[in-house]
PyMOL CGO cylinders between C-alpha atoms (Angstrom):
from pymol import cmd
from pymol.cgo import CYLINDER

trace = [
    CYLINDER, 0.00, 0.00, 0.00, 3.14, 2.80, 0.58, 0.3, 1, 1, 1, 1, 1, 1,
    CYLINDER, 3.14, 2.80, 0.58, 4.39, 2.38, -3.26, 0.3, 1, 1, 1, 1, 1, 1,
    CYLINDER, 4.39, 2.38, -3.26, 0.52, 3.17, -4.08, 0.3, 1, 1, 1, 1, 1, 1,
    CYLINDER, 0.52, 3.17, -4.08, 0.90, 6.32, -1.73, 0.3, 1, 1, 1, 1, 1, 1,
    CYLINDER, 0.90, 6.32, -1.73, 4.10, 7.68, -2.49, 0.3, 1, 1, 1, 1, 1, 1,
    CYLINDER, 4.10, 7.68, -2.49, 3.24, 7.03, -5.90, 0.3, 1, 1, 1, 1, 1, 1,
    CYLINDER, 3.24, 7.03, -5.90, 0.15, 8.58, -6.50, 0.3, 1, 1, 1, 1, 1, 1,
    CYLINDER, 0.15, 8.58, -6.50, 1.77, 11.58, -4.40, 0.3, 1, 1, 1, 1, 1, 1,
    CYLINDER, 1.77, 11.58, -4.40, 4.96, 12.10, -6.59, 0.3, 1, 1, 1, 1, 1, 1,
    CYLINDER, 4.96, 12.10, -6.59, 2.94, 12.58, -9.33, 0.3, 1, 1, 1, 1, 1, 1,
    CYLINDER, 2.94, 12.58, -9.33, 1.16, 15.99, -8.05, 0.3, 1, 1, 1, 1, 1, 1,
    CYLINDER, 1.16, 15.99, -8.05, 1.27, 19.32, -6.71, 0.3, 1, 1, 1, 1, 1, 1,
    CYLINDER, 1.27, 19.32, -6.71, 0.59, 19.32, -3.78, 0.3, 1, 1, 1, 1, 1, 1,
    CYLINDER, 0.59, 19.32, -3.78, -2.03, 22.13, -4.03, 0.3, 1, 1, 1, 1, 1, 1,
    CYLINDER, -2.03, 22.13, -4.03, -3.03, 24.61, -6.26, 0.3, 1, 1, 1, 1, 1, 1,
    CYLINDER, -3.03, 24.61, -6.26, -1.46, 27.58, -5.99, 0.3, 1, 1, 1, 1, 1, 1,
    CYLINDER, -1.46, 27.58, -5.99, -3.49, 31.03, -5.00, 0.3, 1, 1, 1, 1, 1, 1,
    CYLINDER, -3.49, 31.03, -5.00, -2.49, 34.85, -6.20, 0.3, 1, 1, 1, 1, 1, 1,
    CYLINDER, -2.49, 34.85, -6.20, -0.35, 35.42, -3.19, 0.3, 1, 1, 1, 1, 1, 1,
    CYLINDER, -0.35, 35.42, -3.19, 1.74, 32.29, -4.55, 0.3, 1, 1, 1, 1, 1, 1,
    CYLINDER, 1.74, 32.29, -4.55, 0.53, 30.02, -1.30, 0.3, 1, 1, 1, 1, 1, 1,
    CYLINDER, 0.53, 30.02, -1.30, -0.17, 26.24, -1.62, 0.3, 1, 1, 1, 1, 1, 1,
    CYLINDER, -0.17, 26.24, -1.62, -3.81, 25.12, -1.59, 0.3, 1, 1, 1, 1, 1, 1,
    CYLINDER, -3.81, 25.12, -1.59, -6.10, 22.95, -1.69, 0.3, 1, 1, 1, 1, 1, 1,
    CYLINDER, -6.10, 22.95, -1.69, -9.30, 24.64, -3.59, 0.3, 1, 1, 1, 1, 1, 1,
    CYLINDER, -9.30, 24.64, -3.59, -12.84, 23.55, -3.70, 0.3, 1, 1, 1, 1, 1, 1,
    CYLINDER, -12.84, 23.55, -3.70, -14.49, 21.22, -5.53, 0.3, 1, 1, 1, 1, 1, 1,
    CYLINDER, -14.49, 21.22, -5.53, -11.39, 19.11, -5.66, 0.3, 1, 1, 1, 1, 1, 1,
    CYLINDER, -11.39, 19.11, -5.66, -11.38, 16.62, -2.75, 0.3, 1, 1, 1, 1, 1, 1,
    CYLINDER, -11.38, 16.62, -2.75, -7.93, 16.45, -0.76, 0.3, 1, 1, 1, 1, 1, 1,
    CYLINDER, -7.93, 16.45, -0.76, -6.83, 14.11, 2.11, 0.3, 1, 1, 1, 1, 1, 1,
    CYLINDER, -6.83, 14.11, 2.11, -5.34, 16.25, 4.85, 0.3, 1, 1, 1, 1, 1, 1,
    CYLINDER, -5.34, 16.25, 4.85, -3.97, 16.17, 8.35, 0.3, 1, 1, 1, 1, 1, 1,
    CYLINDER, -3.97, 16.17, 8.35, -4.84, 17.88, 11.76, 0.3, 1, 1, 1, 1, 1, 1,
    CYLINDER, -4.84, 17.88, 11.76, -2.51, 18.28, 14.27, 0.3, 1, 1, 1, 1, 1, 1,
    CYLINDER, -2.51, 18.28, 14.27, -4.32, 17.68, 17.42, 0.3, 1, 1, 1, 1, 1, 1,
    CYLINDER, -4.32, 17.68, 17.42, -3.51, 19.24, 21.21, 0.3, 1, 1, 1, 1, 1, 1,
    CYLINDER, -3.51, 19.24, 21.21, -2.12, 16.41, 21.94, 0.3, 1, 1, 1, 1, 1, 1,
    CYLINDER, -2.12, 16.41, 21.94, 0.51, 16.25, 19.25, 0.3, 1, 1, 1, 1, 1, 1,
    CYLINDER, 0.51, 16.25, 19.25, -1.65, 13.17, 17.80, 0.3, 1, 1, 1, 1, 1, 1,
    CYLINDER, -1.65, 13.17, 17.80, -2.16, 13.44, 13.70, 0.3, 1, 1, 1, 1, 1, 1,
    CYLINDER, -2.16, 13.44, 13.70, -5.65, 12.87, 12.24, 0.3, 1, 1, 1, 1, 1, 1,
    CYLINDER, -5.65, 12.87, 12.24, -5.98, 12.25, 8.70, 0.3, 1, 1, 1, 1, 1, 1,
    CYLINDER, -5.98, 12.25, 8.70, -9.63, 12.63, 6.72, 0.3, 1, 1, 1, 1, 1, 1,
    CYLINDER, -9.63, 12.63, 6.72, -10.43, 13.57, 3.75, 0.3, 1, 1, 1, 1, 1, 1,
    CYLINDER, -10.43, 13.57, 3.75, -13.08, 16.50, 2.00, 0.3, 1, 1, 1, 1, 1, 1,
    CYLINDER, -13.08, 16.50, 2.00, -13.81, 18.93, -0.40, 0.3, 1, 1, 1, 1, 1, 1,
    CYLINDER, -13.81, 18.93, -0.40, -13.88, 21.81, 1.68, 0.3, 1, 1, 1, 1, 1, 1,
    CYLINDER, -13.88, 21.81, 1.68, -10.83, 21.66, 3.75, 0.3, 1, 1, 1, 1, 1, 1,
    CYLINDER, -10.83, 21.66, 3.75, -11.57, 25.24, 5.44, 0.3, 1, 1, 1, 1, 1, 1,
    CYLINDER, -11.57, 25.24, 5.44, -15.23, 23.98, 6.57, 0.3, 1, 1, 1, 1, 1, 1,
    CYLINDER, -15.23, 23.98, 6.57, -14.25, 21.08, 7.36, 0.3, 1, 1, 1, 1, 1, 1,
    CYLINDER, -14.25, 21.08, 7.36, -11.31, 22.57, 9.87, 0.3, 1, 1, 1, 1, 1, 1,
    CYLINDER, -11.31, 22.57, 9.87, -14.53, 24.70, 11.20, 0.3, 1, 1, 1, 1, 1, 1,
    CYLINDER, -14.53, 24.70, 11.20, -16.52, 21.45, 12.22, 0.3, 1, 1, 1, 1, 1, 1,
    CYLINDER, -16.52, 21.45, 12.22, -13.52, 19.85, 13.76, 0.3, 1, 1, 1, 1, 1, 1,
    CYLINDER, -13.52, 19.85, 13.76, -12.92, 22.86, 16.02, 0.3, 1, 1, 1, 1, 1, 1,
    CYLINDER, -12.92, 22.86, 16.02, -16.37, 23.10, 16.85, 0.3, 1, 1, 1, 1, 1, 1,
    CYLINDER, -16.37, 23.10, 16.85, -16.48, 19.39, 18.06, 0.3, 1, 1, 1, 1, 1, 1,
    CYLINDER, -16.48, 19.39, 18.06, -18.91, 18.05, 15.49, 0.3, 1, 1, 1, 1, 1, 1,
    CYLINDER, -18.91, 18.05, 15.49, -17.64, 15.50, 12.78, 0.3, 1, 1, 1, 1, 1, 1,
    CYLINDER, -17.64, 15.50, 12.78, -15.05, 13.04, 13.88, 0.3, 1, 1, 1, 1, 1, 1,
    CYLINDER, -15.05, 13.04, 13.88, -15.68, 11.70, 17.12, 0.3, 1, 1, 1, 1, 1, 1,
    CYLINDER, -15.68, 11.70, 17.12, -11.49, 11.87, 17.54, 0.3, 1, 1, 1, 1, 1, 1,
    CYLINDER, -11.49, 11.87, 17.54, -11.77, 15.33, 17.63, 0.3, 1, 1, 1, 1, 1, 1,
    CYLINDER, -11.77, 15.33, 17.63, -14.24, 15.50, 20.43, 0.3, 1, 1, 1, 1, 1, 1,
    CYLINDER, -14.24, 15.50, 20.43, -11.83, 14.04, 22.69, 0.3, 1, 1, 1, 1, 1, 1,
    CYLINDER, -11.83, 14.04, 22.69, -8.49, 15.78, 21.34, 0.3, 1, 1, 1, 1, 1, 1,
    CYLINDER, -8.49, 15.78, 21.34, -9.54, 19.25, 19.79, 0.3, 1, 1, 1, 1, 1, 1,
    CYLINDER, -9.54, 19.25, 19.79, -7.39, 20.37, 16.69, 0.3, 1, 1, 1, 1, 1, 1,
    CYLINDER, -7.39, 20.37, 16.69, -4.90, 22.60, 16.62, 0.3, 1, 1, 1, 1, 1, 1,
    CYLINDER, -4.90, 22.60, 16.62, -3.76, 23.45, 12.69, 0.3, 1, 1, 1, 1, 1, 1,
    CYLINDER, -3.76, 23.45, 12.69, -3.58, 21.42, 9.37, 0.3, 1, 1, 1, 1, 1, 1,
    CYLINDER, -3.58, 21.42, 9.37, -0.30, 20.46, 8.74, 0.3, 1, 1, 1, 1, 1, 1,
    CYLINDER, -0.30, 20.46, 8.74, -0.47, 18.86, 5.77, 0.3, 1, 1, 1, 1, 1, 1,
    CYLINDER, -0.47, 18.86, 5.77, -3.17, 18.76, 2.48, 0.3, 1, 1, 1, 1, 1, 1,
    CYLINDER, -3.17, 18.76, 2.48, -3.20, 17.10, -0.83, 0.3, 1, 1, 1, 1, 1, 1,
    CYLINDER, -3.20, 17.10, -0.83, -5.42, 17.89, -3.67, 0.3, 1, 1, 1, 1, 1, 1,
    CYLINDER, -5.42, 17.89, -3.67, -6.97, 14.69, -5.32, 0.3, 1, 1, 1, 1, 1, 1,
    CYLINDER, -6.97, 14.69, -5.32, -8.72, 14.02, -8.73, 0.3, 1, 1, 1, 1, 1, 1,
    CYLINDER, -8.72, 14.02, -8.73, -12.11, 12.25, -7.46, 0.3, 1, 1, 1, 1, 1, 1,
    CYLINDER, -12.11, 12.25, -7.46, -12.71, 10.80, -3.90, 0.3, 1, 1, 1, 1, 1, 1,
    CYLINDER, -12.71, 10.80, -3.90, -11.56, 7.69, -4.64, 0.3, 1, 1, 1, 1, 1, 1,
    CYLINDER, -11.56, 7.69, -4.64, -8.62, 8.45, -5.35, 0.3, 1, 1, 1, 1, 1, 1,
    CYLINDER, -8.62, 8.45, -5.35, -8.81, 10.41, -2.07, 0.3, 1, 1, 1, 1, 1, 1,
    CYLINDER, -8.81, 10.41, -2.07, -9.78, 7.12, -0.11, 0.3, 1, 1, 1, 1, 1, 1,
    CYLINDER, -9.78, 7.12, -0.11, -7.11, 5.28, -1.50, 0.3, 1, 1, 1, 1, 1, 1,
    CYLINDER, -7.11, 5.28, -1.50, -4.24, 7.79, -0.22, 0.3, 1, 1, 1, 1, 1, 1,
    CYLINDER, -4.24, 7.79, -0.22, -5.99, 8.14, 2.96, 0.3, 1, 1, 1, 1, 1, 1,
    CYLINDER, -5.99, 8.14, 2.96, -6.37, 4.26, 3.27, 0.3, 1, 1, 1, 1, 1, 1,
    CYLINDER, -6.37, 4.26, 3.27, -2.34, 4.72, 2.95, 0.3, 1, 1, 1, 1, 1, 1,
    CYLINDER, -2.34, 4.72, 2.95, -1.78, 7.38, 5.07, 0.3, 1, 1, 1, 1, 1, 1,
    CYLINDER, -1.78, 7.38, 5.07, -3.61, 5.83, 8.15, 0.3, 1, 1, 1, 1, 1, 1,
    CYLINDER, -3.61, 5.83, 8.15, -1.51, 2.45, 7.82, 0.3, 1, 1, 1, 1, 1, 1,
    CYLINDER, -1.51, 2.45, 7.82, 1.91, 3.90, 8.26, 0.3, 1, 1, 1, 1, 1, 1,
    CYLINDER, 1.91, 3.90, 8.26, 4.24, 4.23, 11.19, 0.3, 1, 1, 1, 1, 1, 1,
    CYLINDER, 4.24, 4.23, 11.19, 4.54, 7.91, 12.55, 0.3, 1, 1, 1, 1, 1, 1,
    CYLINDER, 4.54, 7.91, 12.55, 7.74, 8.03, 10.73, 0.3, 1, 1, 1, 1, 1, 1,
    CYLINDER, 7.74, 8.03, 10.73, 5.98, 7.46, 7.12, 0.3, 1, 1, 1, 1, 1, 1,
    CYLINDER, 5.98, 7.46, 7.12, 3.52, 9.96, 8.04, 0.3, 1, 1, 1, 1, 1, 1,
    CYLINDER, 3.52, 9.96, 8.04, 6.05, 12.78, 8.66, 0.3, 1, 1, 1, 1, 1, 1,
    CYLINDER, 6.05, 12.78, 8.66, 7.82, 12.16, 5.29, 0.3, 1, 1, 1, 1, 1, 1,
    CYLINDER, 7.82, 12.16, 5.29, 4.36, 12.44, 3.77, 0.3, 1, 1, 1, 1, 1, 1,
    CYLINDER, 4.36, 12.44, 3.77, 3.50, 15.94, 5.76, 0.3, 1, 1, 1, 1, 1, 1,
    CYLINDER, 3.50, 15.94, 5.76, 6.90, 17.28, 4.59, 0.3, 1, 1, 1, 1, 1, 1,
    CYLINDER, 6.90, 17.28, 4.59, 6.18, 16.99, 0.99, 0.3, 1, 1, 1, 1, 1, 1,
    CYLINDER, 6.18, 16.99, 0.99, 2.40, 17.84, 1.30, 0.3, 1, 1, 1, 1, 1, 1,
    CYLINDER, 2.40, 17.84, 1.30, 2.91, 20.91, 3.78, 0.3, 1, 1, 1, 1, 1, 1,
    CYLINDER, 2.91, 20.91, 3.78, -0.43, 23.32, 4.49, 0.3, 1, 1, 1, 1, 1, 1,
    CYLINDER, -0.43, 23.32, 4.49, 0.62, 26.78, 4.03, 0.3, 1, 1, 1, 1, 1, 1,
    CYLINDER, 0.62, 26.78, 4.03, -2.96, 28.18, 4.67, 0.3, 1, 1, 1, 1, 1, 1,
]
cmd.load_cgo(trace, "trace")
């Protein structure tokens, strides 16, 4: 499952870029991203609106993870062509070591 990840991942920008010249992730595309919770812990979901979706977490609603550890700041976002292919990276993302999952936030850093 990591050569499907760091595959599909080497083969995109991370984000589109906005008129300030920042990485993002824009809307409709979906994107798999990653929350850095209070605790240090690293969620990882996926959406089409990664600004809502930051809003929910904060507010406690969604993920039941964040109810118990609040987010702090997305660390890490990458735009995807459909949801599926969204799933599959996420899929990825959730079955590596800590390790695998900071390589993968250093190439796919949120500058939001």
């Amino acid at each position: 499952m990591l050569g499907v990840l760091v595959g599909d991942v080497s083969k995109r920008d991370t984000c589109a870029h906005d008129s300030m010249g920042q990485k993002q992730v824009k809307s409709p595309d979906w994107c798999v991203y990653v929350i850095e919770c209070e605790s240090g812990a690293w969620y990882t979901g996926i959406t089409n609106d990664l600004e809502k979706r930051f809003k929910v977490h904060a507010a406690g609603k969604g993920a039941k993870f964040m109810r118990m550890d609040r987010p702090k700041r997305i660390v890490a976002a990458k735009a995807c062509d459909s949801k599926s292919e969204a799933l599959k990276i996420e899929a990825a993302l959730k079955g590596l070591e800590r390790v695998g999952k900071q390589t993968w936030i250093a190439g796919n850093p949120w500058k939001g």
